[in-house]
Each structure stands twice: as C-alpha cells, then as structure tokens.
C-alpha positions in Angstrom: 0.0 0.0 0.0 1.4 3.3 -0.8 1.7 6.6 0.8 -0.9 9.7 -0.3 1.1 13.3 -0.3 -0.6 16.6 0.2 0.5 19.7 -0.8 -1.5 22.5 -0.6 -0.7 26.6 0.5 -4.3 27.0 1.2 -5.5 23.6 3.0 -4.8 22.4 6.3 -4.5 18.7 6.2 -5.2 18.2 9.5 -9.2 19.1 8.2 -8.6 16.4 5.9 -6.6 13.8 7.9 -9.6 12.8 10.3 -12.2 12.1 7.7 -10.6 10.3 5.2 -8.8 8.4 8.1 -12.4 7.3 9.0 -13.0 5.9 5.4 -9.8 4.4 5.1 -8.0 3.3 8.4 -5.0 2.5 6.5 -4.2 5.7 5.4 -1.1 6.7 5.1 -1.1 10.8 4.6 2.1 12.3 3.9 2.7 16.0 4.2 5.1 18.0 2.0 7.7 18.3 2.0 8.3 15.7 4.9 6.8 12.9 2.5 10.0 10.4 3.4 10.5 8.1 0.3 9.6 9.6 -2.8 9.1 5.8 -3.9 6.0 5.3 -1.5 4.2 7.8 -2.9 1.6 6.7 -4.8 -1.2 9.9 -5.1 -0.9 13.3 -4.5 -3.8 15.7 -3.2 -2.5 19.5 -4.4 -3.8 22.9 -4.5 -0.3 23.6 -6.3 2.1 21.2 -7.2 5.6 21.5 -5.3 8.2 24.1 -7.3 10.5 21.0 -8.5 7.2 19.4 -9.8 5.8 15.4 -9.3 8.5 13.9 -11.6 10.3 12.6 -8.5 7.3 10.0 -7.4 7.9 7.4 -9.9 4.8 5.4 -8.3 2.1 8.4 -9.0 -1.2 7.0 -10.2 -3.1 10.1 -9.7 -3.1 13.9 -9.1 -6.5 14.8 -7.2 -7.0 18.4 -7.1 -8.5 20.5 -4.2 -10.0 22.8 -6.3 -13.0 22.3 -8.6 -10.5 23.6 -11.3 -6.9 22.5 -12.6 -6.0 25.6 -14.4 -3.4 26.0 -11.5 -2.0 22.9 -12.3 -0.5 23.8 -15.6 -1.3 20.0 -16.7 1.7 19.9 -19.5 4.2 20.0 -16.9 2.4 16.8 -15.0 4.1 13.8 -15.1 2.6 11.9 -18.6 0.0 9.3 -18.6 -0.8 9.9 -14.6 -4.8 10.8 -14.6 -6.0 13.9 -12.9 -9.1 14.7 -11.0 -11.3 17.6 -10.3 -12.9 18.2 -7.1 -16.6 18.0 -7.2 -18.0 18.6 -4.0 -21.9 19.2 -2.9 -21.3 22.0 -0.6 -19.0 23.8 -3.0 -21.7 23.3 -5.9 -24.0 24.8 -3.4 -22.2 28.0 -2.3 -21.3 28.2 -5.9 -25.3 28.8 -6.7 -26.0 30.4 -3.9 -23.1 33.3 -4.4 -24.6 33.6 -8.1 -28.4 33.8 -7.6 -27.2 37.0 -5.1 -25.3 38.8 -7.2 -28.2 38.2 -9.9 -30.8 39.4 -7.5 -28.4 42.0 -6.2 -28.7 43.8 -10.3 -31.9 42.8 -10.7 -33.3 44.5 -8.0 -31.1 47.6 -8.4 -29.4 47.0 -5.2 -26.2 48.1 -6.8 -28.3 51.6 -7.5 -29.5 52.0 -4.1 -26.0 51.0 -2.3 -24.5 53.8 -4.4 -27.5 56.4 -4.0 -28.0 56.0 0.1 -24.0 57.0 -0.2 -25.3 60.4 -1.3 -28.3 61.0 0.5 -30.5 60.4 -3.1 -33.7 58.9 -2.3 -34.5 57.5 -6.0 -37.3 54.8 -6.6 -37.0 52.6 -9.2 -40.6 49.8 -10.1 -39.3 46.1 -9.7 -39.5 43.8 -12.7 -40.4 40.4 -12.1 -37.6 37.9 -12.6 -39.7 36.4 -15.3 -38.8 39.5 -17.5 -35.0 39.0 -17.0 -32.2 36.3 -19.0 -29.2 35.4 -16.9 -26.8 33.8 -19.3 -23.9 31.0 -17.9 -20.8 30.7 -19.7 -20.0 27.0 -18.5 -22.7 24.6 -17.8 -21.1 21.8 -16.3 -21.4 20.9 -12.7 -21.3 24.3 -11.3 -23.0 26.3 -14.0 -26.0 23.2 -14.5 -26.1 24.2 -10.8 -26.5 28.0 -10.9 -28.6 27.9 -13.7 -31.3 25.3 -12.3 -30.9 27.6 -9.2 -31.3 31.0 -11.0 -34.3 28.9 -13.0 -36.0 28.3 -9.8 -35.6 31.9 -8.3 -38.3 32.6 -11.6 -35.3 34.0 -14.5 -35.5 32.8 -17.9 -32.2 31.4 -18.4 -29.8 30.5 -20.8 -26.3 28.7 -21.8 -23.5 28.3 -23.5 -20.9 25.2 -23.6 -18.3 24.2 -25.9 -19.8 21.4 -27.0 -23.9 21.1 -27.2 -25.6 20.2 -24.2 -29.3 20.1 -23.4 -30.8 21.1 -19.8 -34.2 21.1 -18.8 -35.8 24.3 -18.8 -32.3 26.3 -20.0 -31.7 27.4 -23.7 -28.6 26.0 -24.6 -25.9 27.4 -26.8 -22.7 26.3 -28.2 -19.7 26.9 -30.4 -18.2 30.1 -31.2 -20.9 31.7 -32.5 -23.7 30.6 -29.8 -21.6 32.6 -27.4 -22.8 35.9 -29.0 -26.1 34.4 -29.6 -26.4 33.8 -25.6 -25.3 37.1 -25.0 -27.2 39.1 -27.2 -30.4 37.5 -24.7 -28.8 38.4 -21.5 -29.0 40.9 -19.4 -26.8 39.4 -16.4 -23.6 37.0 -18.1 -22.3 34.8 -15.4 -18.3 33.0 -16.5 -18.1 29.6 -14.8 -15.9 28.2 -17.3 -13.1 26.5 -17.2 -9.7 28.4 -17.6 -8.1 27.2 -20.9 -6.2 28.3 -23.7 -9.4 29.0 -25.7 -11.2 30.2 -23.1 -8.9 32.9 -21.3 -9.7 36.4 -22.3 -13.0 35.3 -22.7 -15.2 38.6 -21.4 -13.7 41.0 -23.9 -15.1 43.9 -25.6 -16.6 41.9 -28.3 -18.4 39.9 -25.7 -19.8 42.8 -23.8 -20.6 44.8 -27.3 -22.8 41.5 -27.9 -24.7 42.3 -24.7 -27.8 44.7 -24.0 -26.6 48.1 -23.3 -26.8 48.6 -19.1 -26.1 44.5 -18.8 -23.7 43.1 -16.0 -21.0 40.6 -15.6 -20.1 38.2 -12.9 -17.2 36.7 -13.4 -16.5 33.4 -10.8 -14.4 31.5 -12.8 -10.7 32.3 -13.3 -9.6 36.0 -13.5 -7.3 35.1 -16.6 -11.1 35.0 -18.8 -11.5 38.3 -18.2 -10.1 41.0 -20.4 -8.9 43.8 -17.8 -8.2 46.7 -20.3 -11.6 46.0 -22.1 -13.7 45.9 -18.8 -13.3 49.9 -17.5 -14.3 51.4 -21.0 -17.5 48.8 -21.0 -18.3 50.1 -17.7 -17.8 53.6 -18.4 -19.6 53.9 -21.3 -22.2 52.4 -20.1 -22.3 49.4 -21.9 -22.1 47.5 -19.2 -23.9 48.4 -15.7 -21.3 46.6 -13.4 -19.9 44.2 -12.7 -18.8 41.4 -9.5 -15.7 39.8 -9.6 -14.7 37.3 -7.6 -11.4 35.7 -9.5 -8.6 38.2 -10.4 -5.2 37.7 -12.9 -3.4 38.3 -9.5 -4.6 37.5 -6.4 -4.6 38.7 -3.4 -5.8 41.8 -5.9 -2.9 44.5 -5.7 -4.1 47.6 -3.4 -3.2 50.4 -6.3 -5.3 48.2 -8.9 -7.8 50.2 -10.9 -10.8 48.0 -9.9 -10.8 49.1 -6.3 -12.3 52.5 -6.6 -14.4 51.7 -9.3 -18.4 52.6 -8.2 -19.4 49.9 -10.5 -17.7 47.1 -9.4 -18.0 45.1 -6.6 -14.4 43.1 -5.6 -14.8 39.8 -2.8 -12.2 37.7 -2.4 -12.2 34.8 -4.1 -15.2 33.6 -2.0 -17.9 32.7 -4.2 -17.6 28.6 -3.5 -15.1 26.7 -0.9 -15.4 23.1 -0.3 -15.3 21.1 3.0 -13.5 17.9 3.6 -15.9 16.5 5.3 -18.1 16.4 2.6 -15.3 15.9 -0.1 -13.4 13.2 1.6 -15.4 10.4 0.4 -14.9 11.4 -3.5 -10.9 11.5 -2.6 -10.8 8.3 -0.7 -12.5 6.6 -3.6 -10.1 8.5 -6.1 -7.3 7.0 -4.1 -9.0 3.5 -4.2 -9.9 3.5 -8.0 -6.6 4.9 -8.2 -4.6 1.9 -6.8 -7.2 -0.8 -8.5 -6.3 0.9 -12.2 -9.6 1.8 -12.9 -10.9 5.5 -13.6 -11.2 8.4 -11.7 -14.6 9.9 -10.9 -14.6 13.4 -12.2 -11.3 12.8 -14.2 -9.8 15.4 -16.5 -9.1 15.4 -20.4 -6.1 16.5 -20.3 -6.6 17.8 -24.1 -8.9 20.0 -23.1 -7.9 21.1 -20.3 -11.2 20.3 -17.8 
C-alpha cells in the first residue's frame, strides 16, 4: 500500500486527515515536503504542485486536485500518462449557486443603485420587474454552471447557456460553439463566467463579448480572473455598456491595493469567496479517487487532459 502526499498553501491537512482516516483506516497521509521516500508515494492531493514538480514520485497513479479547477496545475508539466481529477463537492456546488443567484438578484433589484445612492443621500425609486422579464446567461454549464442555472431557473429568471460542446438542460436554452456565445449574449442581461480556464477560453469577457450584450447589462465573473479581459472591462463600464460588474477571481490574487478595480463605483471586488469546499463532505470522492486509483480503474470526475477540464 502506498503513501498519499498533500500539498497544498491553502488547505490544512489536519481538516482532511480525520475524515478520510475514517474511510480508510489505512491511510497513510504524507505531508510536503516531509513525505520520506519519494518511492512510496503513490497519489498526491494538491492545490499547487511542489516548485520542483511530481517527476520525482515514480509510483504516481493520480493527481486529485482541491480545487473544482486545474488551471493551476499547468497539466503539461504533470508527469505523462498519470490521470487527474477535479474536485466536485456538494457544498462547494452549493455556495457556488447560492453566491450567483445573489449577485443576480443584487442587479436585478437595483441594489447596486440604491448602495450607491443611500452614499449620497439620493432617495430615488426605481418599479421592480419580475424575474420572469430578466435572462441570466452562464458561460460554463457543467457541474457548477448546471447548478446555478437550475438555481437561477428556480428563483423565476429565464435562463440560458453556452458550452463548448452542445448540451441540453431542462428548462435552459442551450448554446454552443463560437458563434452561440454571442447568440447567448445578445439575450442576456446578467452573463455569469463559470468556465473552465483554458487556452481557448482565457480572455474570454472582452469587448466583443460585452458589445454582444444589451446596453446597461452586467457581468459576474467566478471563474478564473485570466477570462477576463482587464483593459476591455473599464471602458465597457464607463460607457455604459455594461452596468457593473462582481468579480470574484482576479489575474493576480490577493488583488494588488493600487489596482484600478478598487475605486471603481461599478464594481463590486470579494475575495475569491464565491464557492469553498469542506472535507468533510469531499473526503469520500478523494478516498474513492485513491481506491480507484490503486485498482487501475478510472477516476470519478477525471480530466481530459486535451482539453484542459
């Protein structure tokens, strides 16, 4: 039986320990960099892999992320032909849907307005529109963004999506391929970016996205900061083309203090807080990773490495 490393700058793997322990007794869990014999290693659990990379444990038979995401990974430097998986955890996919549906009824119900008017005294009443009367678009409808959107969908919005690849949900109008994107957006008033972070996909919110949108709409952007297009976001906003806009992922985080986004009345900045996961609720996908892992067979939620997701 081999040895399980974690390495992670954001996770305590004391959380972790106790939990998986109770699924597998046997577990040996190895903390970097005291992990003893490279040899023994036989999975790693990272956030980020260690600076010298994974090409020292010759006995890897997985990489199990502890994010939903693997764009921190940087997959071509991974040792070849050793599987990856995301994490895909319930109460993550829930704060996930949760944080969107807010920041969609935050615009929808001018709360953005009346935050900036009871700053200066201005007692302005806008009439409510019902939620039936407004489109949130998802970029992404995978776990996450199937889950927002059958949130958003139950909070009354007419809703709609776009994937790379077709896909069909229940109640959502579905987009795809490079044109669908501008199709999607054309319909939406709120865009929300849960994709995936990948060569095709970074730079993603750009002008010719937010040109596509109605006039006054808004972007939330919880994916990875690297799909937004910084320099094309201010002149969206201060036109007026866009309304505002909540960011949650940056290019650089912790976000620098003399960044141009912090004074900006239009957009609302928290810290990479939209989703977190526990382990209590994500140890038993890991300790089954680790078992499928050892027995050869696949992973659950496990990564095509040519696309990147």
């Amino acid at each position: 039986m081999g040895a399980v490393l974690f390495c992670s700058n954001l996770d305590d793997p004391e959380e972790w320990r106790p939990p998986m322990t109770r699924l597998m007794p046997d577990l040996e869990l190895r903390v970097y960099p005291d992990f003893g014999k490279a040899e023994d290693i036989d999975v790693a659990m990272v956030w980020r892999p260690p600076a010298e990379g994974l090409g020292q444990f010759k006995s890897l038979k997985a990489i199990l992320s502890l994010g939903a995401g693997v764009d921190q990974l940087d997959l071509t430097k991974l040792p070849p032909g050793v599987p990856v998986a995301r994490l895909v955890d319930d109460v993550l996919t829930t704060a996930m849907a949760e944080y969107c549906l807010l920041a969609a009824l935050r615009y929808h119900r001018r709360l953005d307005v009346y935050e900036r008017n009871s700053r200066l005294k201005k007692w302005e009443y806008h009439i409510p529109r019902p939620a039936s009367q407004r489109t949130v678009g998802v970029l992404g409808i995978g776990v996450l963004g199937g889950a927002t959107a059958a949130k958003l969908k139950a909070n009354g919005f007419k809703v709609c999506g776009w994937s790379r690849s077709p896909k069909s949900i229940a109640g959502v109008e579905c987009f795809s391929g490079t044109d669908g994107i501008y199709k999607m957006a054309a319909k939406s008033e709120i865009v929300i970016c849960l994709l995936p972070l990948t060569s095709e996909t970074r730079g993603i919110l750009d002008k010719k996205l937010f040109d596509a949108m109605p006039q006054g709409s808004y972007l939330v952007n919880v994916g990875r900061g690297g799909h937004l297009n910084e320099d094309d976001l201010l002149p969206a906003l201060d036109s007026g083309r866009l309304g505002g806009a909540t960011l949650d992922v940056f290019q650089k985080e912790p976000l620098p203090q003399e960044h141009r986004f912090w004074n900006h009345p239009q957009i609302l900045i928290t810290p990479h807080v939209a989703s977190t996961g526990g382990a209590e609720t994500a140890a038993p996908q890991v300790v089954e990773n680790i078992r499928r892992a050892r027995a050869g067979k696949p992973l659950l939620n496990q990564v095509d490495r040519t696309k990147g997701y």
